[in-house]
C-alpha positions in Angstrom: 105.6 152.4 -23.4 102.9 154.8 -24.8 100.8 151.8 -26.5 100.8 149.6 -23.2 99.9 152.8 -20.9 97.1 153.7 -23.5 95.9 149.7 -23.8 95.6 149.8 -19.8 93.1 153.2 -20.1 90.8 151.3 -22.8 91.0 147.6 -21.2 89.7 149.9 -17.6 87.3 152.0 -19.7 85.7 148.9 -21.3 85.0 147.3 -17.5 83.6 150.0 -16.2 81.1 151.4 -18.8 78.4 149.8 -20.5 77.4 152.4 -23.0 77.7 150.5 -26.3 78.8 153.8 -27.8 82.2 154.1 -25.5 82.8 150.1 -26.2 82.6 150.8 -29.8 84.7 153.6 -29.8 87.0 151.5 -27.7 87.4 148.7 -29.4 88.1 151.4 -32.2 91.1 153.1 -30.7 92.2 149.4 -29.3 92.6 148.4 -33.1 94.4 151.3 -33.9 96.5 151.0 -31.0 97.3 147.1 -32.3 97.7 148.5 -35.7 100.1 151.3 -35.1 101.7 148.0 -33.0 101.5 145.3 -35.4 103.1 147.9 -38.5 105.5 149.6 -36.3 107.2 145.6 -35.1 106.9 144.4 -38.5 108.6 148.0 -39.8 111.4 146.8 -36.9 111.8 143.1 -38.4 112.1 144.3 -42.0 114.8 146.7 -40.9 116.8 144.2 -38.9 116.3 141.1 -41.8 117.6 144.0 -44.3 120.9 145.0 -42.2 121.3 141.5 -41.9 121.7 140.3 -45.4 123.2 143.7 -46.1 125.9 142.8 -44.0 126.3 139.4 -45.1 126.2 140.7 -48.9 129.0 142.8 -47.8 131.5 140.1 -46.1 131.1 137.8 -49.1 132.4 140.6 -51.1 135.1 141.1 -49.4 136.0 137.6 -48.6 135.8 136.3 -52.2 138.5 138.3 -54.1 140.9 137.5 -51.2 140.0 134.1 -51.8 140.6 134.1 -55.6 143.8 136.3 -55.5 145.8 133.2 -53.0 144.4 130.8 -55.3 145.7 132.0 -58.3 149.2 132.7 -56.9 149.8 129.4 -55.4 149.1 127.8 -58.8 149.7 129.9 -61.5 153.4 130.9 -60.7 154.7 128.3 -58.9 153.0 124.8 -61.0 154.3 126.1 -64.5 157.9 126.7 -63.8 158.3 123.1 -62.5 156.7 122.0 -65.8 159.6 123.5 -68.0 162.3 123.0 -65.5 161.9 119.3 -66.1 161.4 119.6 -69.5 164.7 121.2 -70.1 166.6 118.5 -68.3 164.9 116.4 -70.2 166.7 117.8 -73.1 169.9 118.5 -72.0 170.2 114.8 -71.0 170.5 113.1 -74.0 174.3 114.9 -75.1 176.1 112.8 -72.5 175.1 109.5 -73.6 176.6 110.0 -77.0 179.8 110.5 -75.1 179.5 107.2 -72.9 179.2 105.4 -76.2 182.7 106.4 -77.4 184.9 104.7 -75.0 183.4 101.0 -76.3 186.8 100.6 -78.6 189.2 100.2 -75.5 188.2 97.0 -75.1 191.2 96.1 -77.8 194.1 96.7 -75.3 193.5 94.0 -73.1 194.2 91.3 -75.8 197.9 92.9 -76.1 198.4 92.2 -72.3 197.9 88.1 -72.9 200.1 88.4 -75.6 202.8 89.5 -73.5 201.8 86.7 -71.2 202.5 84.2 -73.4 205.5 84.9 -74.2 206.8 84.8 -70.9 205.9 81.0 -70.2 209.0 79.3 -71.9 211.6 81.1 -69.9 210.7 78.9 -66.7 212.1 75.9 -68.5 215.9 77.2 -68.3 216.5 76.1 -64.9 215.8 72.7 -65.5 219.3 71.6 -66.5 220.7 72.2 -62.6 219.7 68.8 -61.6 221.9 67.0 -63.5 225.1 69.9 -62.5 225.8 68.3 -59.0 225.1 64.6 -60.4 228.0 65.1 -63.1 230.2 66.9 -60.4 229.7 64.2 -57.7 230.5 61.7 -60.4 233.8 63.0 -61.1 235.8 61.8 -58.2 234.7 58.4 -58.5 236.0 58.0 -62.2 239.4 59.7 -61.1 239.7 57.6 -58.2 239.2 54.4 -60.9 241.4 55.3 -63.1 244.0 56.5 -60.4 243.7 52.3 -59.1 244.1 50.9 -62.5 247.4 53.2 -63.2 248.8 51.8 -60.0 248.8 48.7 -60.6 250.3 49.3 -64.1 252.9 50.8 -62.5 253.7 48.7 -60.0 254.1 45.5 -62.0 255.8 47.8 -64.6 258.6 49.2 -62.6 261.3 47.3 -61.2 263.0 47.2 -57.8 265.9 48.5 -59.1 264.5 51.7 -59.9 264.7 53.6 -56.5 268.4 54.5 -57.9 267.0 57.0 -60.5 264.3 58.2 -58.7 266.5 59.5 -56.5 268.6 61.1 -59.2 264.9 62.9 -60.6 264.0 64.5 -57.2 265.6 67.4 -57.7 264.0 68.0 -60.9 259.9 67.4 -60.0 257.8 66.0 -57.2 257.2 62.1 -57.2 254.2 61.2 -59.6 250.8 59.7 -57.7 248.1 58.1 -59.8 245.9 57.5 -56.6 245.4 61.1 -54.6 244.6 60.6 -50.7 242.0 63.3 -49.0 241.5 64.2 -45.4 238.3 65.5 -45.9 236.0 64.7 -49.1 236.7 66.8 -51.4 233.8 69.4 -52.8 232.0 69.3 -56.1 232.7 72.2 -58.5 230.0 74.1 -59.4 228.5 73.8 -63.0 228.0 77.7 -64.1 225.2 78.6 -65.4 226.0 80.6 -68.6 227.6 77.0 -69.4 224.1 75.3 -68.7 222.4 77.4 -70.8 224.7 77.1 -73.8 225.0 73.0 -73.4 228.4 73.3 -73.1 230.6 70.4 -71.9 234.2 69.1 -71.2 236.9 67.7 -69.3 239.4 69.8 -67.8 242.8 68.3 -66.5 244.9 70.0 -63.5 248.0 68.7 -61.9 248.6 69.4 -58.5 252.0 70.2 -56.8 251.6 68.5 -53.3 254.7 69.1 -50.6 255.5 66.6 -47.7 252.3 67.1 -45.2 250.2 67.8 -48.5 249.8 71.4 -48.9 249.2 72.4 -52.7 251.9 74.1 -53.8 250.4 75.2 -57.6 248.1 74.0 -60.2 248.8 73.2 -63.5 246.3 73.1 -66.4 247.3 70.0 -68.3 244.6 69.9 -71.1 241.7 72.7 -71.2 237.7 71.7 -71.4 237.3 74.0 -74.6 235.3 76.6 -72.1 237.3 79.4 -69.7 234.3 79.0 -67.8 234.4 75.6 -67.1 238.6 75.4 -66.5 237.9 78.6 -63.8 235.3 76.7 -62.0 237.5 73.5 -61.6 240.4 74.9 -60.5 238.4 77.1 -57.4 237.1 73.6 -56.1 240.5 72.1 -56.3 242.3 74.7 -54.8 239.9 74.0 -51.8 240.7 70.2 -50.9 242.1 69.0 -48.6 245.1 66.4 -49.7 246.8 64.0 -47.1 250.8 63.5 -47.1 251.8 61.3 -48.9 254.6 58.2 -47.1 256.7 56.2 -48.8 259.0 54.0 -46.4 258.2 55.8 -43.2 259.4 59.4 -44.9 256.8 61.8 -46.2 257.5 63.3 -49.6 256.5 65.4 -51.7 254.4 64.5 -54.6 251.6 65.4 -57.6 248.6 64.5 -58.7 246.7 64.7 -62.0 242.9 65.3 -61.3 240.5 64.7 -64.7 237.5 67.5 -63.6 234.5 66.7 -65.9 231.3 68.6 -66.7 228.4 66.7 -68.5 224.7 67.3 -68.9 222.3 64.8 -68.0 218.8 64.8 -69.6 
């Protein structure tokens, strides 16, 4: 404020006087007043531009080392371990494939199991021979009921007509003899067992049937034997269930018996 009060005094001095002596020692004190001016502004910039880059001298200190100490943490302790964690699976991998390379030699047992296999196969060729059972069963009663027609006749151009006399004499002692049985209802094919099948075994087994008058079975009698219990056991449970019908002879049932050839026989 001083400066501008005392430029006024010399710029009013100067317009009023026009001793060349004042002017000079005007213009004088005017370039001291712009000196004193001019140094104490610049003194004024130097001292600001100095703060200034003093300050800025001092925040880049203080801002670097932060800087540098995140830096380091983030990579130095925390990129290494990572390194040698891997690494050490790395290593510790290898053990178990040596172990998955031992179980190669079970491969063996599977071969066992189609041995086994094989042997089962020719075990499904045993019931084959129960075809030809119920043929040779069903057979049976036609061949007895043949040979029963061709006795009869024998007999009857054998025997007289006289003979009723000792027949009657007989009775008392066993039933009338029949070569040709009647049935009311066909009579049932025994059944072939199987232990027999199996063996190939074979026979004929003879029974004779004590009939009364209306036919009932009174017993059976094993005339001749097939060679097998099996077979003689299995003929006489179908006979004992058939059915015979009486048997008349002049109006008058009697009582008779039959002989019955059962035969078993493998076909094939």
């Amino acid at each position: 404020m001083m400066q501008m009060i005392m430029q006024l005094i010399i710029d009013l001095i100067l317009m009023l006087s026009n001793n060349p002596f004042i002017r000079t020692l005007c213009c004088y004190m005017e370039y001291h007043v712009n000196f004193t001016r001019y140094l104490v502004a610049g003194s004024l910039s130097l001292a600001i531009h100095a703060a200034i880059l003093f300050v800025d001298d001092e925040s880049k200190v203080f801002a670097m080392p932060a800087g540098n100490q995140s830096t380091s943490v983030s990579i130095n302790f925390v990129a290494q371990p990572q390194a040698q964690v891997v690494q050490e699976q790395a290593t510790k991998t290898p053990p178990p494939e040596k172990r998955a390379n031992k179980p190669k030699p079970a491969k063996k047992e599977p071969q066992k199991v189609v041995q086994k296999k094989s042997l089962s196969k020719p075990v499904k060729d045993k019931p084959a021979p129960k075809i030809p059972t119920k043929s040779a069963q069903v057979q049976t009663p036609v061949k007895e009921a043949v040979t029963s027609s061709v006795e009869n006749e024998n007999s009857a151009e054998s025997t007289p007509k006289t003979a009723a006399a000792p027949s009657s004499s007989g009775a008392t002692n066993q039933p009338k003899l029949v070569d040709a049985p009647s049935f009311v209802t066909r009579p049932a094919p025994p059944v072939y067992p199987r232990l027999a099948q199996k063996r190939g075994i074979e026979g004929v087994a003879m029974y004779e049937v004590w009939l009364d008058e209306n036919g009932r079975q009174i017993k059976q009698v094993l005339l001749s034997s097939s060679g097998a219990a099996l077979l003689d056991e299995s003929a006489l449970n179908a006979i004992k269930q058939w059915k015979f019908s009486p048997q008349v002879v002049n109006g008058e049932k009697i009582a008779h018996r039959v002989q019955i050839p059962v035969r078993f026989k493998l076909e094939g």
